[in-house]
PyMOL Python script that loads the backbone (N, CA, C, O; Angstrom):
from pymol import cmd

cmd.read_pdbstr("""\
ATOM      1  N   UNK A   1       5.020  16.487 -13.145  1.00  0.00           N
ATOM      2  CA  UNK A   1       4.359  17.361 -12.207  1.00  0.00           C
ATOM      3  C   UNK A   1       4.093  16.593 -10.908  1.00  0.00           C
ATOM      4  O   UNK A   1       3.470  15.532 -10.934  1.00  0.00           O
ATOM      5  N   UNK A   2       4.424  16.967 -10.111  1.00  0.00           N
ATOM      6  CA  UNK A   2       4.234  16.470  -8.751  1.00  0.00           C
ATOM      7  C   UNK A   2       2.699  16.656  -8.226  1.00  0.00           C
ATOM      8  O   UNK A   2       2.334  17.808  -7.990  1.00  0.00           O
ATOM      9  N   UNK A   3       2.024  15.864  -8.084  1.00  0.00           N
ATOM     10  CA  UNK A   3       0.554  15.598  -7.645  1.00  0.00           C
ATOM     11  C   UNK A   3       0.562  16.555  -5.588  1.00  0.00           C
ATOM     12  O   UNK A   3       1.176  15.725  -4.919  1.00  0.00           O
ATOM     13  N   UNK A   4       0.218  17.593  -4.752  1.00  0.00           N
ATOM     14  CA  UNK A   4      -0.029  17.522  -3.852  1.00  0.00           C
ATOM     15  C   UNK A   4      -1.358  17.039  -3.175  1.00  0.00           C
ATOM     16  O   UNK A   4      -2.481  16.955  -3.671  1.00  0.00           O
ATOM     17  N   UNK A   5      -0.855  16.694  -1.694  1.00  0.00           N
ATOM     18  CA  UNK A   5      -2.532  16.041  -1.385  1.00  0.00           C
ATOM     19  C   UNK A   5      -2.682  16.341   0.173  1.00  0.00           C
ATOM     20  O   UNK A   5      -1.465  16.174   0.252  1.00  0.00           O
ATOM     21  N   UNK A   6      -2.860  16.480   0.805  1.00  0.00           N
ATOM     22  CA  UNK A   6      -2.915  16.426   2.218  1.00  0.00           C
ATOM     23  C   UNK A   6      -2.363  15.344   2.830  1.00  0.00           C
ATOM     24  O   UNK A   6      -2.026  14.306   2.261  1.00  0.00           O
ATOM     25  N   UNK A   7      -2.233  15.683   4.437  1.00  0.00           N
ATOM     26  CA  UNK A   7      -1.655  14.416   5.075  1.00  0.00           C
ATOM     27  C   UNK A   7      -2.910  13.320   4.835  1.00  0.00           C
ATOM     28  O   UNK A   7      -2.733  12.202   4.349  1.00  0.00           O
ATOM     29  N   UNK A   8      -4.312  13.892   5.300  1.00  0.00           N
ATOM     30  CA  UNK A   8      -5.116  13.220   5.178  1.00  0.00           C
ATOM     31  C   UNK A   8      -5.181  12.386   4.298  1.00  0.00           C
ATOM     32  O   UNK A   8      -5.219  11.187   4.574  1.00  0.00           O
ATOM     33  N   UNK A   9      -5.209  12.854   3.011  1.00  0.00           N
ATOM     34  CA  UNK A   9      -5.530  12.357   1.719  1.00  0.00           C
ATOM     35  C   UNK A   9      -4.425  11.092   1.349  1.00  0.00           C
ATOM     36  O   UNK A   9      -4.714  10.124   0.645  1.00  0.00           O
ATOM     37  N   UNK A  10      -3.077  11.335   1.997  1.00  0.00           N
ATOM     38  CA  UNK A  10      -2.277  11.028   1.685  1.00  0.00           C
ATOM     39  C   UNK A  10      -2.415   9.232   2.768  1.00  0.00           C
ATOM     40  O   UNK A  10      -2.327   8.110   2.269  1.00  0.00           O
ATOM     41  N   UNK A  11      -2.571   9.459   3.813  1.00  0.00           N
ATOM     42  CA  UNK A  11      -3.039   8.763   4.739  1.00  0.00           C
ATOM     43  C   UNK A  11      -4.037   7.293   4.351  1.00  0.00           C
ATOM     44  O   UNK A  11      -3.909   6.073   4.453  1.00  0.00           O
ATOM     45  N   UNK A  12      -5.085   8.284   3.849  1.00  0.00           N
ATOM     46  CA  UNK A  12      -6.218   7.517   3.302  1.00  0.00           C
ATOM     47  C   UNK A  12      -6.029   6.469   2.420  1.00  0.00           C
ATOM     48  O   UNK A  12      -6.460   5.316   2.432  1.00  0.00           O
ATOM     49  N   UNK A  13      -5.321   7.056   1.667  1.00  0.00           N
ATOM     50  CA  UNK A  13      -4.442   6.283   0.268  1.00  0.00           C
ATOM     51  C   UNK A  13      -3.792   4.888   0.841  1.00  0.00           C
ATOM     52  O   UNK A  13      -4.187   3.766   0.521  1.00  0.00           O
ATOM     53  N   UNK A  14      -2.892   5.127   1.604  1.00  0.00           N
ATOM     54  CA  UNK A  14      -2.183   4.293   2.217  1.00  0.00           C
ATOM     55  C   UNK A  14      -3.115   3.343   2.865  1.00  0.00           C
ATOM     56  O   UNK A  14      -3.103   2.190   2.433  1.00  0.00           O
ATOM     57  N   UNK A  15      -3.937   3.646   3.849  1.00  0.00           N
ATOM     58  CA  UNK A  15      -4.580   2.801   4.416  1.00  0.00           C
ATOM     59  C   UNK A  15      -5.102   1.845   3.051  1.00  0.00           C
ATOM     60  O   UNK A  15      -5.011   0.619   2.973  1.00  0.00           O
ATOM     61  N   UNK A  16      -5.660   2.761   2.032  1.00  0.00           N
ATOM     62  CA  UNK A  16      -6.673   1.602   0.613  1.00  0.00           C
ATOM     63  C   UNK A  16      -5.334   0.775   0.453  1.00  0.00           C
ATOM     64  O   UNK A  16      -5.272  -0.228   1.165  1.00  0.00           O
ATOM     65  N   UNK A  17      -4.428   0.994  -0.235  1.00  0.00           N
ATOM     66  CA  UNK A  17      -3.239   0.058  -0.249  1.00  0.00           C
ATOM     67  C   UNK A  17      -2.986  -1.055   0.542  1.00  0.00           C
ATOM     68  O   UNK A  17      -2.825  -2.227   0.200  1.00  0.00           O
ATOM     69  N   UNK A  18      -2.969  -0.508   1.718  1.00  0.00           N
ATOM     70  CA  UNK A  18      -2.445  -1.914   2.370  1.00  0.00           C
ATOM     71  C   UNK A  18      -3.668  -2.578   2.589  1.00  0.00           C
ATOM     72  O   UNK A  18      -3.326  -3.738   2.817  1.00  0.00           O
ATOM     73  N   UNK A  19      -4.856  -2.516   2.649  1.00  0.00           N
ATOM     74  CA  UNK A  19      -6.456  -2.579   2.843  1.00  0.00           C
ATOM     75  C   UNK A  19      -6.467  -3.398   1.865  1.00  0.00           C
ATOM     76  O   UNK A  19      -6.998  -4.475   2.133  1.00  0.00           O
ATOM     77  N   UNK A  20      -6.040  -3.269   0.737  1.00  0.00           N
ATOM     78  CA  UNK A  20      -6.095  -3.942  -1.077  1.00  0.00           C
ATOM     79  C   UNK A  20      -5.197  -4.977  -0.714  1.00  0.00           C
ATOM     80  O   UNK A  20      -5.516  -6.166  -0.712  1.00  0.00           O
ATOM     81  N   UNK A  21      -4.092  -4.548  -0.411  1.00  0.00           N
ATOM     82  CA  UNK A  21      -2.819  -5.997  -0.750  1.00  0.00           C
ATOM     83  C   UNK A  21      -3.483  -7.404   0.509  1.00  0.00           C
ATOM     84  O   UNK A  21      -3.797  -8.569   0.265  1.00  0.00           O
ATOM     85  N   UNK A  22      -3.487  -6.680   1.745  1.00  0.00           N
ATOM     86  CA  UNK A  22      -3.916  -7.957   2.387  1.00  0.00           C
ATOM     87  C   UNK A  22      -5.169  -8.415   2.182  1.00  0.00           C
ATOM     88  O   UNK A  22      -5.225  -9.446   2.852  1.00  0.00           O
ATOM     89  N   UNK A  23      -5.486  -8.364   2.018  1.00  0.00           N
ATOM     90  CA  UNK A  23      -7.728  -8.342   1.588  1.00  0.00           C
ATOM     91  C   UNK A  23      -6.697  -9.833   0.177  1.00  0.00           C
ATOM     92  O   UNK A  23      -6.983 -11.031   0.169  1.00  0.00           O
ATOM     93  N   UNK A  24      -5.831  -9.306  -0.566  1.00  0.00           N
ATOM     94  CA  UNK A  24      -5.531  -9.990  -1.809  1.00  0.00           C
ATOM     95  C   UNK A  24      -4.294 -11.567  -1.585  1.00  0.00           C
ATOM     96  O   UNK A  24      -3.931 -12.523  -2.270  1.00  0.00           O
ATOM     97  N   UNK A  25      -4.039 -11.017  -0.207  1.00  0.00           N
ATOM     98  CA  UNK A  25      -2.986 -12.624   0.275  1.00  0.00           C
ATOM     99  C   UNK A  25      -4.260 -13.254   0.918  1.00  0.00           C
ATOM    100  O   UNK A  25      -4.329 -14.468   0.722  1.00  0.00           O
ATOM    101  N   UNK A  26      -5.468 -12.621   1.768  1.00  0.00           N
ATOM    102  CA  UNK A  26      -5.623 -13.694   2.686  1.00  0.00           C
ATOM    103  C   UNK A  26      -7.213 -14.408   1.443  1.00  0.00           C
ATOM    104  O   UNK A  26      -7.823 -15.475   1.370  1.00  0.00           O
ATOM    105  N   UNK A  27      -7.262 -13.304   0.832  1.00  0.00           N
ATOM    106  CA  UNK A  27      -8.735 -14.015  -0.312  1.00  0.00           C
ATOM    107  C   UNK A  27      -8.029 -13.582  -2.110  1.00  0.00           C
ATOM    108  O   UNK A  27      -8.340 -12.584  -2.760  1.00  0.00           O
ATOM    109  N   UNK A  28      -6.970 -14.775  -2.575  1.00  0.00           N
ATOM    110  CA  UNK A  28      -6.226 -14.869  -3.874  1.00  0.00           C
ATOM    111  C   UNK A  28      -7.560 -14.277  -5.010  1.00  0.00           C
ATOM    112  O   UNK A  28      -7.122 -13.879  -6.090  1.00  0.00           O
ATOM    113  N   UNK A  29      -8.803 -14.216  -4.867  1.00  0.00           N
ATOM    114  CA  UNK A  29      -9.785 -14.273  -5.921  1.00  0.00           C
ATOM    115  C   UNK A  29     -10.754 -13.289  -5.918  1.00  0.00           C
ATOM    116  O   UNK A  29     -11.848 -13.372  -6.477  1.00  0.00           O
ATOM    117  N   UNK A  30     -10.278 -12.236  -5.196  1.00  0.00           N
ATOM    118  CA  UNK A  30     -11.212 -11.105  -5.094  1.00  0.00           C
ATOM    119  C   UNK A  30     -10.794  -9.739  -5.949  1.00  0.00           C
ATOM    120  O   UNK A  30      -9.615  -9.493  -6.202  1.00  0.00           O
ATOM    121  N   UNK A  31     -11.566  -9.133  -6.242  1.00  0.00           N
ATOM    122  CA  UNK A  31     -11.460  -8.383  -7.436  1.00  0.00           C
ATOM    123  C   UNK A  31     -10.481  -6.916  -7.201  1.00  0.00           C
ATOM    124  O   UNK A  31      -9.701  -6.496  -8.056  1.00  0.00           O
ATOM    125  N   UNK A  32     -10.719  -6.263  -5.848  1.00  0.00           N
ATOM    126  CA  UNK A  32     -10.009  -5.189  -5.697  1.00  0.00           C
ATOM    127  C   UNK A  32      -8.509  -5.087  -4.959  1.00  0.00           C
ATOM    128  O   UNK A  32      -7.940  -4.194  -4.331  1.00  0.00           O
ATOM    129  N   UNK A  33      -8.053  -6.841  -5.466  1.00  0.00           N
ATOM    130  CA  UNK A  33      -6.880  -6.788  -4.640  1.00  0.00           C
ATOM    131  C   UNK A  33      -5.735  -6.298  -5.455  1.00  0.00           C
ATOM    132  O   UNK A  33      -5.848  -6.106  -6.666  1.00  0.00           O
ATOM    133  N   UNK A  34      -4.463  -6.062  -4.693  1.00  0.00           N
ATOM    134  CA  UNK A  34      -3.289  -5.679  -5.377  1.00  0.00           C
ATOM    135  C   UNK A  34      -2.218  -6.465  -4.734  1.00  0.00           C
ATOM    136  O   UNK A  34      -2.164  -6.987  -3.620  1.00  0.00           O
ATOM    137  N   UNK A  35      -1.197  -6.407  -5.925  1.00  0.00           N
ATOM    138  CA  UNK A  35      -0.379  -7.678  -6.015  1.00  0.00           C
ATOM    139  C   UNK A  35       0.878  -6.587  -5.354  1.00  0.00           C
ATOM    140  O   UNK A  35       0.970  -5.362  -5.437  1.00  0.00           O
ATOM    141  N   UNK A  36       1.525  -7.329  -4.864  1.00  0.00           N
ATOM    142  CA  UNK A  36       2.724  -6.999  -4.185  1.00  0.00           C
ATOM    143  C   UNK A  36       3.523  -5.632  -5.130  1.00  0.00           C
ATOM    144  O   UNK A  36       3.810  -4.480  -4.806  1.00  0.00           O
ATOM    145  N   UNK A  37       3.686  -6.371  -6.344  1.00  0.00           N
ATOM    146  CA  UNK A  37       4.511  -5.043  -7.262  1.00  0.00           C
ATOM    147  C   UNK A  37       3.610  -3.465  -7.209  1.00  0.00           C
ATOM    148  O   UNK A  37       4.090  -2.333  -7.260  1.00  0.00           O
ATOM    149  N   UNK A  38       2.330  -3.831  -7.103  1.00  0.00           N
ATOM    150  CA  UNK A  38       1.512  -2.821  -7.622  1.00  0.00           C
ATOM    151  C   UNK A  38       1.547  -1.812  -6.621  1.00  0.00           C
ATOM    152  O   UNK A  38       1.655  -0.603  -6.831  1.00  0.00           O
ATOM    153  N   UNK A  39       1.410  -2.607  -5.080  1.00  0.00           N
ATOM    154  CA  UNK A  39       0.979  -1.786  -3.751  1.00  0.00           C
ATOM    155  C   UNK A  39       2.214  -1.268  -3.449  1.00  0.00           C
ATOM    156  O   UNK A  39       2.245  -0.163  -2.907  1.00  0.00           O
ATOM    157  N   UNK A  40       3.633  -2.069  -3.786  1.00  0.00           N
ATOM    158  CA  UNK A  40       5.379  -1.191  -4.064  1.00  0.00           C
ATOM    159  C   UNK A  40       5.123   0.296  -4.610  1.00  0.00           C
ATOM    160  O   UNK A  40       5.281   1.424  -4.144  1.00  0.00           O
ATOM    161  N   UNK A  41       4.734  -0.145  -5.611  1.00  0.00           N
ATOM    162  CA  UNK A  41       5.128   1.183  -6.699  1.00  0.00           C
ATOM    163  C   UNK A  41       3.639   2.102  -6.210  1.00  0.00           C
ATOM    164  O   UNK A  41       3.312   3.029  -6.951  1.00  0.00           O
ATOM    165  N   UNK A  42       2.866   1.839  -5.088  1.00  0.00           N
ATOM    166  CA  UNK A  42       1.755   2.932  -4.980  1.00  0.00           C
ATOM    167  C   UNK A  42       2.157   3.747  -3.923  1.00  0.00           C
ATOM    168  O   UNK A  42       1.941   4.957  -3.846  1.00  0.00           O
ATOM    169  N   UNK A  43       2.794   3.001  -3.045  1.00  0.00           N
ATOM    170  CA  UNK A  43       3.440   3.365  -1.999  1.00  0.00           C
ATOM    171  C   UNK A  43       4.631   4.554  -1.988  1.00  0.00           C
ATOM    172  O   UNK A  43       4.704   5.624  -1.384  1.00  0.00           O
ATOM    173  N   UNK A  44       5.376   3.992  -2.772  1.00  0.00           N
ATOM    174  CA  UNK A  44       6.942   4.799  -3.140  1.00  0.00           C
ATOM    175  C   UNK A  44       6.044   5.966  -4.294  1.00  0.00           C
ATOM    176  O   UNK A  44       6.691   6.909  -4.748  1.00  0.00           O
ATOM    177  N   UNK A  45       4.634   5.805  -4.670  1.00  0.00           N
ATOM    178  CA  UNK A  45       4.497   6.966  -5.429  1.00  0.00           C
ATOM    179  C   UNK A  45       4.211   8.527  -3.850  1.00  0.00           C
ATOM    180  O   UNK A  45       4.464   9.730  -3.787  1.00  0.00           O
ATOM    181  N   UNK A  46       3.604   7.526  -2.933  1.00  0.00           N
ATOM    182  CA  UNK A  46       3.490   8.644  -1.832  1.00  0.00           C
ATOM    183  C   UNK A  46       4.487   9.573  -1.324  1.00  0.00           C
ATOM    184  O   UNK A  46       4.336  10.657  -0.760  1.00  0.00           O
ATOM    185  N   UNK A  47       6.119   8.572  -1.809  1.00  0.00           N
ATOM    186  CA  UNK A  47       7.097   9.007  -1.208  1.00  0.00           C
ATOM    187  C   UNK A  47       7.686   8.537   0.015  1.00  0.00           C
ATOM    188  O   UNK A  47       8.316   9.143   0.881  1.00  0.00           O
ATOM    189  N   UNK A  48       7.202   6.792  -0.141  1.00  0.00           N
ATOM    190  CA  UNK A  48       8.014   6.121   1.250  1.00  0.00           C
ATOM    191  C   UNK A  48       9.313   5.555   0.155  1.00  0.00           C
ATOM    192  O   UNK A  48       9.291   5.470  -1.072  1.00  0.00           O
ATOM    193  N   UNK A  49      10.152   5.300   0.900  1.00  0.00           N
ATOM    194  CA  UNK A  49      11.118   4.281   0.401  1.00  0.00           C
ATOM    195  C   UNK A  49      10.957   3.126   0.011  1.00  0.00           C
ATOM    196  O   UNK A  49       9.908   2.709   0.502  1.00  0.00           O
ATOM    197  N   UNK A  50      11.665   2.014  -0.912  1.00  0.00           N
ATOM    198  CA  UNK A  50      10.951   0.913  -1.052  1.00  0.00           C
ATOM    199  C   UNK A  50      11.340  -0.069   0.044  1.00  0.00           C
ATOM    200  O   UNK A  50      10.808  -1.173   0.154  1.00  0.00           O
ATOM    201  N   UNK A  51      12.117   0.304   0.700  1.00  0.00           N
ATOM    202  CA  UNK A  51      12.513  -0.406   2.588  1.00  0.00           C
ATOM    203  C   UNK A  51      11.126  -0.186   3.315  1.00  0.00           C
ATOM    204  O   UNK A  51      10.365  -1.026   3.796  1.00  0.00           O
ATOM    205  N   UNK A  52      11.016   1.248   3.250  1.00  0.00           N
ATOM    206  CA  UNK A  52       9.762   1.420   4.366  1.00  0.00           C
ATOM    207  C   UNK A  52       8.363   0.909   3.901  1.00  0.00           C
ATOM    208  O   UNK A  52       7.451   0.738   4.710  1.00  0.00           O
ATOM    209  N   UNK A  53       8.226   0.662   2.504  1.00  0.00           N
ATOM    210  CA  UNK A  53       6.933   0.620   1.743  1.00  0.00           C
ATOM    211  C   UNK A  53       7.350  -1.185   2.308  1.00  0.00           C
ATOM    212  O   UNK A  53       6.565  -1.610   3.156  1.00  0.00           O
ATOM    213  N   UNK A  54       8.394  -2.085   1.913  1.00  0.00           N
ATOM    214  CA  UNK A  54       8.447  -3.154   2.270  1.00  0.00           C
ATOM    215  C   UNK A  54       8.267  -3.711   3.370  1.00  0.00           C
ATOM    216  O   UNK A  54       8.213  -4.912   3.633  1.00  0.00           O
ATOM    217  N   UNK A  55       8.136  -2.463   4.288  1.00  0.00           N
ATOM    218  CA  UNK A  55       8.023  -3.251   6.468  1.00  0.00           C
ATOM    219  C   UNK A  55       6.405  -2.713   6.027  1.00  0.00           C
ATOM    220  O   UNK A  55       5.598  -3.598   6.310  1.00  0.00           O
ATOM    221  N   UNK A  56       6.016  -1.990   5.662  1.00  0.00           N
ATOM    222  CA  UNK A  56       4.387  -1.348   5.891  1.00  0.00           C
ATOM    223  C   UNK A  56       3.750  -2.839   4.967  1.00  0.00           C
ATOM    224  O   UNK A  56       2.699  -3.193   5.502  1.00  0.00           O
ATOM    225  N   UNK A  57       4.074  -3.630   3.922  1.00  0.00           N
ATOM    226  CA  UNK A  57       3.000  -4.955   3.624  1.00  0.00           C
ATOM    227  C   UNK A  57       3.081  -6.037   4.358  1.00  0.00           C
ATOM    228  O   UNK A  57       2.389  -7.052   4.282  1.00  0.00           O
ATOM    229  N   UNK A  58       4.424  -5.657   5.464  1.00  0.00           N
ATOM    230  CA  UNK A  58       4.617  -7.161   6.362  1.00  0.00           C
ATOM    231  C   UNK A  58       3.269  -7.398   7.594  1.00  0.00           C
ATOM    232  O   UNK A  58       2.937  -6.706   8.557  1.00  0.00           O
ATOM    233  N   UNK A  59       2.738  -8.652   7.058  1.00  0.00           N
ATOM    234  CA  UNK A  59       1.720  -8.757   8.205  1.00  0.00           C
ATOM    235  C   UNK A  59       1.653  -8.256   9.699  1.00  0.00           C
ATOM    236  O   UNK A  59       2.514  -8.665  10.479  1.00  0.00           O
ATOM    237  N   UNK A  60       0.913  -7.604  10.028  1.00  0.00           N
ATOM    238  CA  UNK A  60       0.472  -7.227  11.057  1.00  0.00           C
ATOM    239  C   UNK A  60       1.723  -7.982  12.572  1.00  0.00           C
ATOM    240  O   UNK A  60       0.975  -8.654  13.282  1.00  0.00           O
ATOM    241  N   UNK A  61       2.518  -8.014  12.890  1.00  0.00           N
ATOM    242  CA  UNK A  61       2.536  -8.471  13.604  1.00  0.00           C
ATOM    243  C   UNK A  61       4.114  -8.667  13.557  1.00  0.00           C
ATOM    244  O   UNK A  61       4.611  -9.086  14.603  1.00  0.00           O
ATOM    245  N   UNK A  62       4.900  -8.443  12.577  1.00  0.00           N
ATOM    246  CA  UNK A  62       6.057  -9.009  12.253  1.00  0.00           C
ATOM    247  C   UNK A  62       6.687  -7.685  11.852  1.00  0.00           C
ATOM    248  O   UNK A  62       7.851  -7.820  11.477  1.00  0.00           O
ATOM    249  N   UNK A  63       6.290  -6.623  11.835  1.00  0.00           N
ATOM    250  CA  UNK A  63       6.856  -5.412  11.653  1.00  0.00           C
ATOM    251  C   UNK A  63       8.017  -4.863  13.061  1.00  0.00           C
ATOM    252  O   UNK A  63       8.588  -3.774  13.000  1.00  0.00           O
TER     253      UNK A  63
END
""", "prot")
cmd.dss("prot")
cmd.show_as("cartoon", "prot")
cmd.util.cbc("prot")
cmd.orient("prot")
């Protein structure tokens, strides 16, 4: 079954994701981080590609 959500909702999500993965490279020991595989497969659950989900965890700056 396909989950719908709003852009918003959908948005929001994304922002916690990438919010989680870097929060988890720049502090290795904090509890709500996510590991590279995890924030992949949360991403491509939104419906990005795993190309586009892969430029959206590249640090700030290198995209």
């Amino acid at each position: 079954m396909i989950e719908k959500r709003s852009a918003e909702e959908s948005l929001a999500e994304l922002e916690d994701i990438l919010r989680r993965y870097h929060l988890g490279v720049a502090v290795p020991g904090t509890g709500e981080k996510l590991t590279r595989e995890q924030a992949l497969a949360r991403i491509r659950k939104l419906g990005f590609t795993t190309g586009e989900a892969l430029r959206l965890l590249r640090p700030k700056g290198q995209n």
